[in-house]
DSSP file (Angstrom, degrees, kcal/mol; ACC not computed):
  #  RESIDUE AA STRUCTURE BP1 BP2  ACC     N-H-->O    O-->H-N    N-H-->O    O-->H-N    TCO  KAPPA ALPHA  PHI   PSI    X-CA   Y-CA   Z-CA
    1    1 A X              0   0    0      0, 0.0     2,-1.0     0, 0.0     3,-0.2   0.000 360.0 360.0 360.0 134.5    0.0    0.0    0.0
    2    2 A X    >   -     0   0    0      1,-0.2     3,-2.1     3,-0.1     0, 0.0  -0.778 360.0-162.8-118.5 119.6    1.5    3.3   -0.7
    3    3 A X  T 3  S+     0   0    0     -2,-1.0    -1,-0.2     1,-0.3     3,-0.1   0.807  84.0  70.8 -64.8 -29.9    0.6    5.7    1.9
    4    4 A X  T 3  S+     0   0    0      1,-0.2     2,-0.6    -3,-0.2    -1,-0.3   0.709 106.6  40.3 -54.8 -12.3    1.5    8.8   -0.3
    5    5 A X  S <  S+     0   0    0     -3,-2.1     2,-0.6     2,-0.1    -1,-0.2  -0.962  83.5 131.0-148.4  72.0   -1.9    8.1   -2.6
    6    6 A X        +     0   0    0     -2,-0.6     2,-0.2    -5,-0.1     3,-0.0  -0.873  36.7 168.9-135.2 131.4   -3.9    7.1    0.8
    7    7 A X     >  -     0   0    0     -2,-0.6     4,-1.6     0, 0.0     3,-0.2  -0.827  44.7 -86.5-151.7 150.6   -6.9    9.3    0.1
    8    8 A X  H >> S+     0   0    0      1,-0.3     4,-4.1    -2,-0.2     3,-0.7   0.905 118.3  59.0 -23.1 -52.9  -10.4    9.4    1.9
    9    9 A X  H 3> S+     0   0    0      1,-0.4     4,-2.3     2,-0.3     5,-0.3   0.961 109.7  38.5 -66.2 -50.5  -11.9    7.1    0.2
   10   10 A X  H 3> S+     0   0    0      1,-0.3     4,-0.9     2,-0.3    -1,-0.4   0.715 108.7  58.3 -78.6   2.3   -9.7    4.4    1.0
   11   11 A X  H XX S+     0   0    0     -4,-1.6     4,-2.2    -3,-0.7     3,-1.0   0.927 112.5  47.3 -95.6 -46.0   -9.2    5.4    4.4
   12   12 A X  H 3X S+     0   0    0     -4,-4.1     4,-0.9     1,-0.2    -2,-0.3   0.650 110.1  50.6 -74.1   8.0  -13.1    4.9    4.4
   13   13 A X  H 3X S+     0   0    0     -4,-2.3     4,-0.7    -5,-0.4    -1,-0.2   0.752 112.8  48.0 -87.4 -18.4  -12.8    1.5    2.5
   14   14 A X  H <X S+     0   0    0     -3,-1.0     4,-2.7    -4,-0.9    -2,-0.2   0.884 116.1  42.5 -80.8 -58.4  -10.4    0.4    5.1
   15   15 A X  H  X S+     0   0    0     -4,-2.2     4,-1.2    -5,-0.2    -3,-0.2   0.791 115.4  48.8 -69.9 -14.4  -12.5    1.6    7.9
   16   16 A X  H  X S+     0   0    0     -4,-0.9     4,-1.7     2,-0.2     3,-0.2   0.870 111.8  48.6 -60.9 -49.6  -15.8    0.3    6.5
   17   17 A X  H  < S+     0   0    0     -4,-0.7     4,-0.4     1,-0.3     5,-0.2   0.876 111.5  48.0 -85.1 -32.0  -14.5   -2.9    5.8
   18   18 A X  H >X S+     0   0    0     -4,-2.7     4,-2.3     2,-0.2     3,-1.4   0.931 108.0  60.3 -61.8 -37.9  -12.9   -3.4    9.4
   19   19 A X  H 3X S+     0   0    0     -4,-1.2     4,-2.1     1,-0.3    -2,-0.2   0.786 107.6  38.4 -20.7 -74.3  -15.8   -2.4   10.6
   20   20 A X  H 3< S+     0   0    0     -4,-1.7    -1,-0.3     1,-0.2    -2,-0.2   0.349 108.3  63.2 -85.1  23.3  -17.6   -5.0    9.1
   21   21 A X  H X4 S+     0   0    0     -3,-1.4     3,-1.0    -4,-0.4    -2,-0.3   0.716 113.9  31.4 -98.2 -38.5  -15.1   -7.5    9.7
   22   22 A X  H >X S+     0   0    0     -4,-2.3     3,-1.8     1,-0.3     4,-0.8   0.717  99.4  82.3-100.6   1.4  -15.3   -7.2   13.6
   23   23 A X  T 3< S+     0   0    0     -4,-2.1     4,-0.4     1,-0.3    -1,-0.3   0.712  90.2  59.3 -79.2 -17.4  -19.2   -6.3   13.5
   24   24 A X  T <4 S+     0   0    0     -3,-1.0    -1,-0.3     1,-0.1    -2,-0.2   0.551  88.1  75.1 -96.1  18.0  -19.5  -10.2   13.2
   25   25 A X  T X> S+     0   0    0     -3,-1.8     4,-4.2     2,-0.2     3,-1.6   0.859  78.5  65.1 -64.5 -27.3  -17.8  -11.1   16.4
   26   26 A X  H 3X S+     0   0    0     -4,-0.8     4,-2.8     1,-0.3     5,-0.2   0.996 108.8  43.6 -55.9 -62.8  -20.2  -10.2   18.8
   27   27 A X  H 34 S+     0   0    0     -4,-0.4    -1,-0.3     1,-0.2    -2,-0.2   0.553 109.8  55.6 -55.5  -2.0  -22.5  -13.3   17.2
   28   28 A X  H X4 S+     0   0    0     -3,-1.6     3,-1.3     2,-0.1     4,-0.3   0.753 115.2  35.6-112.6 -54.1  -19.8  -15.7   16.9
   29   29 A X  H 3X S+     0   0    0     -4,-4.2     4,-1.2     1,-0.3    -2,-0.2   0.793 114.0  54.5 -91.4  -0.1  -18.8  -15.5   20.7
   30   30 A X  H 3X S+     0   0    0     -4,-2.8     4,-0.6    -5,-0.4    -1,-0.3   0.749 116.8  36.1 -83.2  -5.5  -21.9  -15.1   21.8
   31   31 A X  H <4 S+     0   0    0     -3,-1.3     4,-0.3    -5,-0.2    -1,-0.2   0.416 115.8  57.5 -78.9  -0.5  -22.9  -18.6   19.7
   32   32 A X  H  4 S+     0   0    0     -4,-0.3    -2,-0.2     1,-0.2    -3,-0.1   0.756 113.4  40.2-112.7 -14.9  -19.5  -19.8   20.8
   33   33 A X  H  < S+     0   0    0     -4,-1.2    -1,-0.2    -5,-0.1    -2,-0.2   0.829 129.7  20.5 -77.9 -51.1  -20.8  -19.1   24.4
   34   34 A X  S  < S-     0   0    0     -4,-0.6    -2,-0.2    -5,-0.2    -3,-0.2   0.757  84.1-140.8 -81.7 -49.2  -24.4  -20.3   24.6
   35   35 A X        +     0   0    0     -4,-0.3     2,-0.5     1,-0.2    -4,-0.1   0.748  52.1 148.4  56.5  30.5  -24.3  -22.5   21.7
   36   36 A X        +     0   0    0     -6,-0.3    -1,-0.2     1,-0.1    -2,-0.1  -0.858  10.8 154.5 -99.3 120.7  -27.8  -21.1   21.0
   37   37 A X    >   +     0   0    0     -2,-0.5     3,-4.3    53,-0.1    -1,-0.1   0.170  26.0 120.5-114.1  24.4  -28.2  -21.1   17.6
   38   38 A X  T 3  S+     0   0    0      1,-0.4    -1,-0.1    56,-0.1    -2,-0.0   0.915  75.8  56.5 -56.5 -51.2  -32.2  -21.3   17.4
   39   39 A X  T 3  S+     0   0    0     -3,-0.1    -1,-0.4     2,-0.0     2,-0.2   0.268  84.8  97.4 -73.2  22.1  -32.5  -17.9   15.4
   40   40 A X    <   -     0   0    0     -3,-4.3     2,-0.3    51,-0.1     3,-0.1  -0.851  63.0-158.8 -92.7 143.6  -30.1  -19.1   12.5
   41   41 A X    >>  -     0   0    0      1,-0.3     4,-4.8    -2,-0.2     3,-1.0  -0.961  23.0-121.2-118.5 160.4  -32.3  -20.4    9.6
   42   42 A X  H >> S+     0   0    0     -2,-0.3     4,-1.3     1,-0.3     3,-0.9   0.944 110.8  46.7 -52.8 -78.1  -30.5  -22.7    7.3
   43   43 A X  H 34 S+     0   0    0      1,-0.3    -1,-0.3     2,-0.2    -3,-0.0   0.235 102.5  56.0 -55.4  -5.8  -31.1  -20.6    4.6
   44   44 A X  H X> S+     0   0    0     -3,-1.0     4,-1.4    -2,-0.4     3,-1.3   0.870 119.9  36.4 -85.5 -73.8  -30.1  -17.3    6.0
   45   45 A X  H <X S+     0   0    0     -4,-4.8     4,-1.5    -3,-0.9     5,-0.2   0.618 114.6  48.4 -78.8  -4.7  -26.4  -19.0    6.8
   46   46 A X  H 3< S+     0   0    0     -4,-1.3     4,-0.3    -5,-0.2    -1,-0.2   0.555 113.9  48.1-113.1  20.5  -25.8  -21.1    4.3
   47   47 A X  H <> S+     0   0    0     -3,-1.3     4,-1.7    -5,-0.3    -2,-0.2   0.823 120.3  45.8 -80.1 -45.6  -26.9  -17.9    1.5
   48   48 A X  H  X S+     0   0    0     -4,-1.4     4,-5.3     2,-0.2     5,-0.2   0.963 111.5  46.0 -42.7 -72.5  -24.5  -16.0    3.7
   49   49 A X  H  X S+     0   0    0     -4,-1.5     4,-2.4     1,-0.3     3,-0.3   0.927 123.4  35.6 -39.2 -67.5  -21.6  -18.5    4.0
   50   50 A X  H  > S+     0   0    0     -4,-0.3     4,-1.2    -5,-0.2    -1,-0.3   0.667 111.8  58.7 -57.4 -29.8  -21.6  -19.3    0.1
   51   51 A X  H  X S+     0   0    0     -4,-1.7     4,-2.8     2,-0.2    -1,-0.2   0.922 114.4  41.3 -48.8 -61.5  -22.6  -15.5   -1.1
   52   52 A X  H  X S+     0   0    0     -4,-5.3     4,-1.4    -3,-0.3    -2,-0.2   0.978 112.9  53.6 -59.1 -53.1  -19.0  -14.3    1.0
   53   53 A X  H  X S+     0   0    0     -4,-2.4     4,-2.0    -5,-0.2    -1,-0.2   0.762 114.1  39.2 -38.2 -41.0  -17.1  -17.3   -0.3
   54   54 A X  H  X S+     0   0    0     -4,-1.2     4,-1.7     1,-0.2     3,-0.2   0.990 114.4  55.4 -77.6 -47.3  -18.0  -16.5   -4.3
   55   55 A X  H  X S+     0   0    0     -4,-2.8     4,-0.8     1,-0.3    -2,-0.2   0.476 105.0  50.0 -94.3 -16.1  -17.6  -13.1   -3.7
   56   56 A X  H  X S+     0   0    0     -4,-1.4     4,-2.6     2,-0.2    -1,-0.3   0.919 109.7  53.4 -30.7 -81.2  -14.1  -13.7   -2.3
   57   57 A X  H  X S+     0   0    0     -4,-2.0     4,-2.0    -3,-0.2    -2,-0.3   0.836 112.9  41.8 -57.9 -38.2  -13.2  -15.6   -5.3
   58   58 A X  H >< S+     0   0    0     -4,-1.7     3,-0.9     2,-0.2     4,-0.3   0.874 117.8  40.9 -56.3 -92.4  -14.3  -13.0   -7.6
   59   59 A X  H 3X S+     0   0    0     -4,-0.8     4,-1.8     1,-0.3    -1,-0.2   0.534 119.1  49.7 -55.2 -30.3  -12.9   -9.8   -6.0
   60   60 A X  H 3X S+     0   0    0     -4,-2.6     4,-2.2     2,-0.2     3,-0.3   0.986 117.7  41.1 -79.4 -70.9   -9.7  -12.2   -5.2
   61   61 A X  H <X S+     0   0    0     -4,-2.0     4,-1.6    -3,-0.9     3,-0.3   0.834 122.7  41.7 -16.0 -76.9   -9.8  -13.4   -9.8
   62   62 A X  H  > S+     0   0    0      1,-0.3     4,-1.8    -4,-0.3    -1,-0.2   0.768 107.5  61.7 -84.1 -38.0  -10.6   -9.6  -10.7
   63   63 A X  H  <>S+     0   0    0     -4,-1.8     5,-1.8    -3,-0.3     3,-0.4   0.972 116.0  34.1 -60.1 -75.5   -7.8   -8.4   -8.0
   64   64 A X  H ><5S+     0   0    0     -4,-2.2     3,-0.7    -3,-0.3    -2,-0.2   0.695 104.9  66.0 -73.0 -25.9   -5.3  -10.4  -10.1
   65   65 A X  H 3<5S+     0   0    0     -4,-1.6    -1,-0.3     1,-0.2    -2,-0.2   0.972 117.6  32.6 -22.4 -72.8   -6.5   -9.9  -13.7
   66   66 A X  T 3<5S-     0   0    0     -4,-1.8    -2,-0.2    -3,-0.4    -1,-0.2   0.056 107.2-129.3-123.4  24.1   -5.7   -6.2  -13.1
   67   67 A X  T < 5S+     0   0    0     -3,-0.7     2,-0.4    -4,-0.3    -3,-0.2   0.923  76.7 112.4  46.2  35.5   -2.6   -6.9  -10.8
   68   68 A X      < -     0   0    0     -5,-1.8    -2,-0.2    -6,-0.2     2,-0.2  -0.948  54.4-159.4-137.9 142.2   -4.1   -4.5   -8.2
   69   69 A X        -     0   0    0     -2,-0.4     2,-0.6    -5,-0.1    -9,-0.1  -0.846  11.1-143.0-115.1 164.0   -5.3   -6.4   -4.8
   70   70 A X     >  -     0   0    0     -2,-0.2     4,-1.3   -11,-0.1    -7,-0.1  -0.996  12.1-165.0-137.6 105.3   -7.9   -4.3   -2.6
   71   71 A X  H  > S+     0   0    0     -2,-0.6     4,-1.5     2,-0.2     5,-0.1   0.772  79.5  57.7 -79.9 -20.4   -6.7   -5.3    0.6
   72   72 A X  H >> S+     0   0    0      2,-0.2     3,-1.9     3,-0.1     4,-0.7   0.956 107.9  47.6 -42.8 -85.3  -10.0   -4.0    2.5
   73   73 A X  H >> S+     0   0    0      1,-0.3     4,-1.2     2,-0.2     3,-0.6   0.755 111.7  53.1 -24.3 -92.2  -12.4   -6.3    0.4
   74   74 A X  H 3X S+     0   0    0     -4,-1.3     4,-2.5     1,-0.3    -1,-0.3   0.569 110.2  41.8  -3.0 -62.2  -10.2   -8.9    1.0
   75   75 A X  H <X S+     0   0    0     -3,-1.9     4,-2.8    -4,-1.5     5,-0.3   0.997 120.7  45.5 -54.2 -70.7  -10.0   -8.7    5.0
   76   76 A X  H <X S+     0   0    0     -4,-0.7     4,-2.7    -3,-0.6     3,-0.4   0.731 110.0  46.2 -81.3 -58.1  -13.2   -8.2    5.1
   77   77 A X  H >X S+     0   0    0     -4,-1.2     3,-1.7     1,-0.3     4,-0.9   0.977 121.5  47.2 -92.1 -76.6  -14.6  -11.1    2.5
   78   78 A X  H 3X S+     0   0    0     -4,-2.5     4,-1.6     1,-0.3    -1,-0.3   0.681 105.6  59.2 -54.6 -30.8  -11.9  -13.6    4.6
   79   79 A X  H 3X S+     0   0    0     -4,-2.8     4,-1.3    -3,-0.4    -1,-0.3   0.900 111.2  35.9 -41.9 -50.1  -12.9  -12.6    7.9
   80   80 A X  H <X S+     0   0    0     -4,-2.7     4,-1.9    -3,-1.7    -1,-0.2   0.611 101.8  72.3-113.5  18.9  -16.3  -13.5    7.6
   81   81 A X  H  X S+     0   0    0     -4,-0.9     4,-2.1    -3,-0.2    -1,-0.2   0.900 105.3  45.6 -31.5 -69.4  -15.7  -16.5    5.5
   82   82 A X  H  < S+     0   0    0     -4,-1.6     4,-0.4     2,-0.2    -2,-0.2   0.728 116.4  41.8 -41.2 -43.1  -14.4  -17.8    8.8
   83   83 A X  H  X S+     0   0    0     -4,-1.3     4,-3.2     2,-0.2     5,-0.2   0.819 113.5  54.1 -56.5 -62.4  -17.3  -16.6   11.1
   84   84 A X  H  X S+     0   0    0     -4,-1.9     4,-2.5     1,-0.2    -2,-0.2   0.838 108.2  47.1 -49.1 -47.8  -19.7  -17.5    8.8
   85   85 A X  H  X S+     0   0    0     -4,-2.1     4,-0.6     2,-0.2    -1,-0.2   0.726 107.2  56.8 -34.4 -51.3  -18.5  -20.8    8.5
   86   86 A X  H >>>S+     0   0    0     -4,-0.4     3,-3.0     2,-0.2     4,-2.0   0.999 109.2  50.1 -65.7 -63.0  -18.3  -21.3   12.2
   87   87 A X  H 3X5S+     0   0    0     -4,-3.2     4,-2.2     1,-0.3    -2,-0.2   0.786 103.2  52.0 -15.5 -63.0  -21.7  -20.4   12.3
   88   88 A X  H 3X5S+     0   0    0     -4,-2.5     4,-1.0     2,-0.2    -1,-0.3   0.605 112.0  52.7 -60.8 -23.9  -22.9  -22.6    9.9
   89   89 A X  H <X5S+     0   0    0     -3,-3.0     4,-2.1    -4,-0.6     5,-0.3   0.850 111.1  45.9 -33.1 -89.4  -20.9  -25.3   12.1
   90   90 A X  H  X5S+     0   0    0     -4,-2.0     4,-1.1     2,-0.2     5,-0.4   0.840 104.7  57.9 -38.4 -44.8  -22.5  -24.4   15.0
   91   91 A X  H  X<S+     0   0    0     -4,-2.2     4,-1.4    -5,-0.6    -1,-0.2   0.989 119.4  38.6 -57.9 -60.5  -26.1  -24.2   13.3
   92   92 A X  H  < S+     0   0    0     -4,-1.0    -2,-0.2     1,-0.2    -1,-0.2   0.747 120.0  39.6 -70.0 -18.6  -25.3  -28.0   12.5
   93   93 A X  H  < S+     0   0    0     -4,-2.1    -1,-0.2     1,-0.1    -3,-0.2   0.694 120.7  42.1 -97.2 -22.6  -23.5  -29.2   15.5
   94   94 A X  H  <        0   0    0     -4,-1.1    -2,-0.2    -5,-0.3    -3,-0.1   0.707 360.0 360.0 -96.9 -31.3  -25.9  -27.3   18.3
   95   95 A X     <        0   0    0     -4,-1.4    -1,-0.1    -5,-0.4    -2,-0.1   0.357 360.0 360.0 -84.7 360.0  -29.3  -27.9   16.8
């Protein structure tokens, strides 16, 4: 990243994206605590899971096409691969 060209916008695509990267912990340790998962519906997590996961692989494809990576997207799309996943774990393993 070259901080001389660091401009609003990506200092708000960096904070947006962190943003939503840590805005799904609160649900993760609070499943990861309770292990009530009662309000997931299948189809709500597993739209989720697989929606972040394609949308990963694209942004991650298009990112290397044009040899420029968008390291927000990136955080952000892998973060809550992981989360999501656990959920979606948790939906099956707790119910």
């Amino acid at each position: 990243m070259n901080f001389k060209k660091f401009n609003f916008f990506q200092f708000l695509g960096w904070f947006g994206n962190i943003i939503l990267s840590i805005g799904v912990f609160p649900q993760v340790y609070q499943t990861w605590l309770t292990h009530d998962v009662d309000s997931f519906s299948w189809s709500f997590l597993l739209m989720w899971a697989f929606g972040v996961l394609f949308t990963f692989v694209y942004i991650l494809h298009d990112n290397q096409k044009v040899k420029k990576y968008q390291w927000p997207l990136l955080l952000n799309y892998f973060v809550n691969i992981i989360a999501t996943f656990y959920l979606v774990f948790a939906k099956f393993i707790y119910s």
